[in-house]
mmCIF file as gemmi writes it, N, C-alpha and C atoms, coordinates in Angstrom:
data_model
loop_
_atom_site.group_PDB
_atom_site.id
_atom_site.type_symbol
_atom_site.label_atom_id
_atom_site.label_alt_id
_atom_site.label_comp_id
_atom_site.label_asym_id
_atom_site.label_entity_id
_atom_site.label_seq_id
_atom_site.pdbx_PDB_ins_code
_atom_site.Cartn_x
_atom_site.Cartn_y
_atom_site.Cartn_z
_atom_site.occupancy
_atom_site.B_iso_or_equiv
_atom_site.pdbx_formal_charge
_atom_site.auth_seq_id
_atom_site.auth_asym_id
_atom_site.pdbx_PDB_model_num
ATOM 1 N N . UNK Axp A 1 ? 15.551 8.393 14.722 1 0 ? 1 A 1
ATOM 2 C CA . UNK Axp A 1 ? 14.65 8.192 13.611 1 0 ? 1 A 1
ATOM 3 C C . UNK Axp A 1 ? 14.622 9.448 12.746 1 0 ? 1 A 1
ATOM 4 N N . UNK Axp A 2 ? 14.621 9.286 11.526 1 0 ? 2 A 1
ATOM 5 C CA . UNK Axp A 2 ? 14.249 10.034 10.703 1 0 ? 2 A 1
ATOM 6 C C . UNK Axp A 2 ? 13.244 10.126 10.139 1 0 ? 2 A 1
ATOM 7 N N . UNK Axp A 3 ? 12.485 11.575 9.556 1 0 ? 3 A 1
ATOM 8 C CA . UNK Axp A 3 ? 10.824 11.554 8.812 1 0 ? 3 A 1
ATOM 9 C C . UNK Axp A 3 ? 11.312 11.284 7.461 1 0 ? 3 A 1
ATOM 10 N N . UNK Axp A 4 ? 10.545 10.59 7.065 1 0 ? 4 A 1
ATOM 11 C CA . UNK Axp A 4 ? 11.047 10.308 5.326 1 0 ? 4 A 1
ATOM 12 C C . UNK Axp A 4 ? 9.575 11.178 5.019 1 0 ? 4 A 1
ATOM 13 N N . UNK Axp A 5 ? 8.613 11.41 5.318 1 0 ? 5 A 1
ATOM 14 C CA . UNK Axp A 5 ? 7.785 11.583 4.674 1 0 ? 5 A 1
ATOM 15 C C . UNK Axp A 5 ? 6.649 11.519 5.172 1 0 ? 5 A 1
ATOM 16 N N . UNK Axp A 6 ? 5.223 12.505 4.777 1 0 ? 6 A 1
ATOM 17 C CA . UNK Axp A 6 ? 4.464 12.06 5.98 1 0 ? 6 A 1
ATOM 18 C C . UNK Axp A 6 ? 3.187 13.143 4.928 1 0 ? 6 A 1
ATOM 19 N N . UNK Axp A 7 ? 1.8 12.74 4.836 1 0 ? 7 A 1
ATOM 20 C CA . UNK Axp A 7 ? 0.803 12.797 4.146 1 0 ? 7 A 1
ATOM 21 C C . UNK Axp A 7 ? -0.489 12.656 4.792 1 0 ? 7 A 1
ATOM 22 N N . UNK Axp A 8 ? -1.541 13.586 4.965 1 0 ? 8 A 1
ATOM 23 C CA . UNK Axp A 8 ? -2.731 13.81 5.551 1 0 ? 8 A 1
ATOM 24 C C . UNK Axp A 8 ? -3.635 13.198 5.025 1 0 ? 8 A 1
ATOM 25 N N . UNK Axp A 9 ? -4.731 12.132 5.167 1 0 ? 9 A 1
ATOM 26 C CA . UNK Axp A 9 ? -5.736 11.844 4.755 1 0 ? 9 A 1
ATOM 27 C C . UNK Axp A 9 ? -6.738 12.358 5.884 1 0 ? 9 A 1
ATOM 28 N N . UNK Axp A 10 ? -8.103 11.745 4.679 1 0 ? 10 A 1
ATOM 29 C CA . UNK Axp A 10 ? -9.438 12.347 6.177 1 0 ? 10 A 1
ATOM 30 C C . UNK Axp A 10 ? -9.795 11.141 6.905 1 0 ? 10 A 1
ATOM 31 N N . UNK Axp A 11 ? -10.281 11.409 7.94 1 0 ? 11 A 1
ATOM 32 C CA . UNK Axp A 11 ? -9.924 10.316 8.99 1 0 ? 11 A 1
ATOM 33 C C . UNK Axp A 11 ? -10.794 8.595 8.759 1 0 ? 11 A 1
ATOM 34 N N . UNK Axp A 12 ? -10.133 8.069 8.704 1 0 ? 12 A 1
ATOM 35 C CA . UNK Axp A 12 ? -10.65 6.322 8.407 1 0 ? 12 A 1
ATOM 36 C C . UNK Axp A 12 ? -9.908 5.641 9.558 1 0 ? 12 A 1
ATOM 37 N N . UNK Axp A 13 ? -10.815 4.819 9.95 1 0 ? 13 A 1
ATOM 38 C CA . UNK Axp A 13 ? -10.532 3.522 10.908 1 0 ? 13 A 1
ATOM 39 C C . UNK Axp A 13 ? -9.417 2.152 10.522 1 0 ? 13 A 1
ATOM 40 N N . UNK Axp A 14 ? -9.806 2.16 9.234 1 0 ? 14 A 1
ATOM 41 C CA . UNK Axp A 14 ? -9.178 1.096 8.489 1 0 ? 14 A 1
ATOM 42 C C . UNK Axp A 14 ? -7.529 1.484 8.407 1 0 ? 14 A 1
ATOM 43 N N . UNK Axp A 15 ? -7.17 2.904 8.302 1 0 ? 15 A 1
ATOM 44 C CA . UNK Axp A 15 ? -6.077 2.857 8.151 1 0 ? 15 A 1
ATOM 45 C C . UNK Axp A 15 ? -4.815 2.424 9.315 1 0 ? 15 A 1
ATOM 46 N N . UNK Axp A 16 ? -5.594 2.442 10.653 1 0 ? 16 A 1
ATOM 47 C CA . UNK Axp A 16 ? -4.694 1.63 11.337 1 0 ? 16 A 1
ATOM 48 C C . UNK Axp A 16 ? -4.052 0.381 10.651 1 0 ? 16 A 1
ATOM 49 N N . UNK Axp A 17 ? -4.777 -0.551 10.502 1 0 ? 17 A 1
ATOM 50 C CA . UNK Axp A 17 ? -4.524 -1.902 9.831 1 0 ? 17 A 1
ATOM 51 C C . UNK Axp A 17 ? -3.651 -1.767 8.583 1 0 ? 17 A 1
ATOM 52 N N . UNK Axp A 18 ? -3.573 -0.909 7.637 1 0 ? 18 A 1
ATOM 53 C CA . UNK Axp A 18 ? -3.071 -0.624 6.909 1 0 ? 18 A 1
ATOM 54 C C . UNK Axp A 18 ? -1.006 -0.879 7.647 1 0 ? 18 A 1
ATOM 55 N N . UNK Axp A 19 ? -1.323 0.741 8.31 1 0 ? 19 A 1
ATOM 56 C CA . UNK Axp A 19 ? -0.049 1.249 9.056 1 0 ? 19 A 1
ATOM 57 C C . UNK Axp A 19 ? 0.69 -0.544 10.254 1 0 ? 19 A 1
ATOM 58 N N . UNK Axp A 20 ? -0.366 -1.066 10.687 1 0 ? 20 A 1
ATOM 59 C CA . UNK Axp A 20 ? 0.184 -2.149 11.418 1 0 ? 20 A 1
ATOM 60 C C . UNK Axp A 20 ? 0.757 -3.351 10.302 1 0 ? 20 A 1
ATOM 61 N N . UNK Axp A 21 ? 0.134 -3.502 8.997 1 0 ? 21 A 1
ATOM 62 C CA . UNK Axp A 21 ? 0.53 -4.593 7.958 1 0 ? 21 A 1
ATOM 63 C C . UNK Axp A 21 ? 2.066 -4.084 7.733 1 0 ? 21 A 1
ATOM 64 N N . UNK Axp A 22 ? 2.179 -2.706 7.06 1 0 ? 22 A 1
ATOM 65 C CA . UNK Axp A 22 ? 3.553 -2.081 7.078 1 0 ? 22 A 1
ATOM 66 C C . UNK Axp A 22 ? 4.436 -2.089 7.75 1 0 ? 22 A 1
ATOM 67 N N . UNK Axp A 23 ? 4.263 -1.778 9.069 1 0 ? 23 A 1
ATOM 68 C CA . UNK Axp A 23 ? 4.966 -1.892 10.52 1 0 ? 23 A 1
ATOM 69 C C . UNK Axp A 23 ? 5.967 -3.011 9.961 1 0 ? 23 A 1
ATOM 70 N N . UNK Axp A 24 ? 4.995 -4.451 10.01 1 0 ? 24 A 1
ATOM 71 C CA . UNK Axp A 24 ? 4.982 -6.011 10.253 1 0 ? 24 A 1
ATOM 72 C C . UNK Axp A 24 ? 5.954 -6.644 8.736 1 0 ? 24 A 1
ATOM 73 N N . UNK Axp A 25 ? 5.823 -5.568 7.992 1 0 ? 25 A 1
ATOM 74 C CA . UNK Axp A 25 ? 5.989 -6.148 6.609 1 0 ? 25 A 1
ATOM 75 C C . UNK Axp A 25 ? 7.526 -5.704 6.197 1 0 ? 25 A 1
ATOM 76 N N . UNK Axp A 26 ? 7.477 -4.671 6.629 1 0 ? 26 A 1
ATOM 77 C CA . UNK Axp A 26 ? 8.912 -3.771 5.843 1 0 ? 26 A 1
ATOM 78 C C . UNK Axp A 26 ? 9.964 -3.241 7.569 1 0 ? 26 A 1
ATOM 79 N N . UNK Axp A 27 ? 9.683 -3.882 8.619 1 0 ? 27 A 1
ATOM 80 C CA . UNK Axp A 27 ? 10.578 -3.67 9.436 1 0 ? 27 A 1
ATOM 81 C C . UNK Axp A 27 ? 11.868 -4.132 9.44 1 0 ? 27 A 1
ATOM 82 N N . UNK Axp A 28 ? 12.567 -5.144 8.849 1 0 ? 28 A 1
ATOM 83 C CA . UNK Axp A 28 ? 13.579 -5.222 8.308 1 0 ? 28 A 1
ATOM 84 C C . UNK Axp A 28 ? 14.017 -4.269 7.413 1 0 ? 28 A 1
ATOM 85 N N . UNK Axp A 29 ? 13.779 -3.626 6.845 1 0 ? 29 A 1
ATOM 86 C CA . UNK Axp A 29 ? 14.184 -2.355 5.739 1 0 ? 29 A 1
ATOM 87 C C . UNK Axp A 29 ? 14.351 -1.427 6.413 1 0 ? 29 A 1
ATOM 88 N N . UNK Axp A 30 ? 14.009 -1.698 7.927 1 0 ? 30 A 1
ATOM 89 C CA . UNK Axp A 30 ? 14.633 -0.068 8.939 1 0 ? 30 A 1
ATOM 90 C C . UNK Axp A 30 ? 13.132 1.102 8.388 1 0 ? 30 A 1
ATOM 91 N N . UNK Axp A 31 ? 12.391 0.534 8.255 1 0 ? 31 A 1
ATOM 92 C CA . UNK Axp A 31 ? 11.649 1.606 8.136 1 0 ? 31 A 1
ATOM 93 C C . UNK Axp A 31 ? 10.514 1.299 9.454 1 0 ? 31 A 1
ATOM 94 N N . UNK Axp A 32 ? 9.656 2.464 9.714 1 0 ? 32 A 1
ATOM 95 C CA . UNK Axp A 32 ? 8.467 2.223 10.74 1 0 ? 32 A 1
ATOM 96 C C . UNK Axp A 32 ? 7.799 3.576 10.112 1 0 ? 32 A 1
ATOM 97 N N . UNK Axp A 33 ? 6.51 3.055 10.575 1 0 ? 33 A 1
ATOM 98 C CA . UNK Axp A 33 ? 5.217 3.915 10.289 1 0 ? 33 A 1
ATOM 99 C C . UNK Axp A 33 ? 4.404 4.518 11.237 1 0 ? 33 A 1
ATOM 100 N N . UNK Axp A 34 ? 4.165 5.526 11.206 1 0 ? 34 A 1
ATOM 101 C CA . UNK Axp A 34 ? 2.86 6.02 12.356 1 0 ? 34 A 1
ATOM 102 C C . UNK Axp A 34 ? 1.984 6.468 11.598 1 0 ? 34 A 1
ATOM 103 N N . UNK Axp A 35 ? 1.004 6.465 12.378 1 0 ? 35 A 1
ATOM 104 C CA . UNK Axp A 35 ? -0.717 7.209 12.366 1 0 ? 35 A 1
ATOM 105 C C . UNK Axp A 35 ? -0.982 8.105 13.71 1 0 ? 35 A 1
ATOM 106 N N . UNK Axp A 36 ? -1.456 9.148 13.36 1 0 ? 36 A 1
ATOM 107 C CA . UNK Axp A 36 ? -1.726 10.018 14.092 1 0 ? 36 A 1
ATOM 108 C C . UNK Axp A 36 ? -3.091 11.053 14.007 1 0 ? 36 A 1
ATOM 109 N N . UNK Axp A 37 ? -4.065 11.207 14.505 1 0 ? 37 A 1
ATOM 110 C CA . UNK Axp A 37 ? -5.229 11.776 14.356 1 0 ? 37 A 1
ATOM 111 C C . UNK Axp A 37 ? -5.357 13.268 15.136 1 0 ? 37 A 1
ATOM 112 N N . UNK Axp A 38 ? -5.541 14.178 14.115 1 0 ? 38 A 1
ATOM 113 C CA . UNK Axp A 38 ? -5.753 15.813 14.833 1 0 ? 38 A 1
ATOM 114 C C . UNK Axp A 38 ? -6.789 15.882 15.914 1 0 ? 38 A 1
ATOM 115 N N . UNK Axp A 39 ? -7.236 16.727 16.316 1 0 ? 39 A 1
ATOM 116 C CA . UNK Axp A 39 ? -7.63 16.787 17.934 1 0 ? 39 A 1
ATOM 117 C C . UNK Axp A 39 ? -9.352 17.12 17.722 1 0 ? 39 A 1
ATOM 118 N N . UNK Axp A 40 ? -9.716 17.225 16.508 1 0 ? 40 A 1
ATOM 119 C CA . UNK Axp A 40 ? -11.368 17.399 16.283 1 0 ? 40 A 1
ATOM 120 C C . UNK Axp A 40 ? -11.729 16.179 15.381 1 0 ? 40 A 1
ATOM 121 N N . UNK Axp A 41 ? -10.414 15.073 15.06 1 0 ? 41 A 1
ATOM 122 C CA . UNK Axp A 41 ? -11.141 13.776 14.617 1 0 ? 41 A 1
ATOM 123 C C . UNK Axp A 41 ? -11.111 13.561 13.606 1 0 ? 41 A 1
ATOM 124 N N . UNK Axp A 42 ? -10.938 14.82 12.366 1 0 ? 42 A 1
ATOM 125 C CA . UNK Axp A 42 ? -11.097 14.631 10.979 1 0 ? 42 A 1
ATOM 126 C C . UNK Axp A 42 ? -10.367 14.163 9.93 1 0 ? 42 A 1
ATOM 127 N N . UNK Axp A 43 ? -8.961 14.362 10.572 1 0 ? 43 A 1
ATOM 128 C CA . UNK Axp A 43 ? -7.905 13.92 9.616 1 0 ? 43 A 1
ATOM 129 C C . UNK Axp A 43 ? -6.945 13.265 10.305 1 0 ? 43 A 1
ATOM 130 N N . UNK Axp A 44 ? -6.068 12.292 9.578 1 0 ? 44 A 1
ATOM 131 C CA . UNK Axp A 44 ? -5.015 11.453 9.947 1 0 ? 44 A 1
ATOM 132 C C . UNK Axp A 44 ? -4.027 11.681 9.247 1 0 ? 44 A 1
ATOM 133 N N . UNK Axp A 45 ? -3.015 11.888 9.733 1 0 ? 45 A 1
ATOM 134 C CA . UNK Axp A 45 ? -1.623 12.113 9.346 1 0 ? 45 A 1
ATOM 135 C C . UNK Axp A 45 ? -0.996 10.603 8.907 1 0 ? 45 A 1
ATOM 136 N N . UNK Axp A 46 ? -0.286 9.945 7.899 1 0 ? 46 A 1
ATOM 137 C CA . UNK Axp A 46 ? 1.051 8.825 8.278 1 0 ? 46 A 1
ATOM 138 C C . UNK Axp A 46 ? 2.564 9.775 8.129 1 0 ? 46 A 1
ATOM 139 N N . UNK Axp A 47 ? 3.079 8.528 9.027 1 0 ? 47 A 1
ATOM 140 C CA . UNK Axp A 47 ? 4.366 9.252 8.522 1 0 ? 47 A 1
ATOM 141 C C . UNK Axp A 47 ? 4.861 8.055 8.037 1 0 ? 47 A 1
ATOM 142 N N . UNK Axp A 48 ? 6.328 8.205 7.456 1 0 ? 48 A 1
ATOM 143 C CA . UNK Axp A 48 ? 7.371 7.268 7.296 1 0 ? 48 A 1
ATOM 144 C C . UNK Axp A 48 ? 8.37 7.772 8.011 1 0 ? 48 A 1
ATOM 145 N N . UNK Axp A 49 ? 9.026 7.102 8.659 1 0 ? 49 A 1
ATOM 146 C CA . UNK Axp A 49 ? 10.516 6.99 9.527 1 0 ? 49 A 1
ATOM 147 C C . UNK Axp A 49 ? 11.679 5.945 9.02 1 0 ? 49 A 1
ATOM 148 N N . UNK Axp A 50 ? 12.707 6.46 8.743 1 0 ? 50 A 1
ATOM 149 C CA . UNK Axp A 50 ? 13.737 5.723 8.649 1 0 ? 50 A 1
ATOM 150 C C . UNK Axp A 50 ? 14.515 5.202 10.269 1 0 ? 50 A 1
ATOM 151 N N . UNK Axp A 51 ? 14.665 4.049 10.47 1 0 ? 51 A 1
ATOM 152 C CA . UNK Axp A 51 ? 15.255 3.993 11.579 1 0 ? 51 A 1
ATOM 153 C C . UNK Axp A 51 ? 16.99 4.145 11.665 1 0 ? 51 A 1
C-alpha cells in the first residue's frame, strides 16, 4: 500500500461512517481509507492508500 495522503481533523464520531461509505464506495479504484485517533482523544487523522 501506498499513502496518497493523509489530513488531521479534531476528533468526531461521525467520521467513522464517513471513512466506512468510502471504503465501500471507491474500493474498486484500488483505493482504501483509514481513521486513526491520537492517544489523548482529540484529533483524528484519515489517510488515503493506494492499493
Amino acid at each position: 500500500m501506498r499513502l496518497l495522503a493523509s489530513k488531521s481533523f479534531a476528533s468526531n464520531d461521525e467520521l467513522y461512517k464517513i471513512v466506512d461509505l468510502l471504503n465501500k464506495t471507491l474500493k474498486d479504484f484500488n483505493l482504501m481509507f483509514g481513521l486513526s485517533k491520537d492517544t489523548n482523544g482529540k484529533t483524528m487523522t484519515l489517510s488515503i492508500y493506494e492499493v
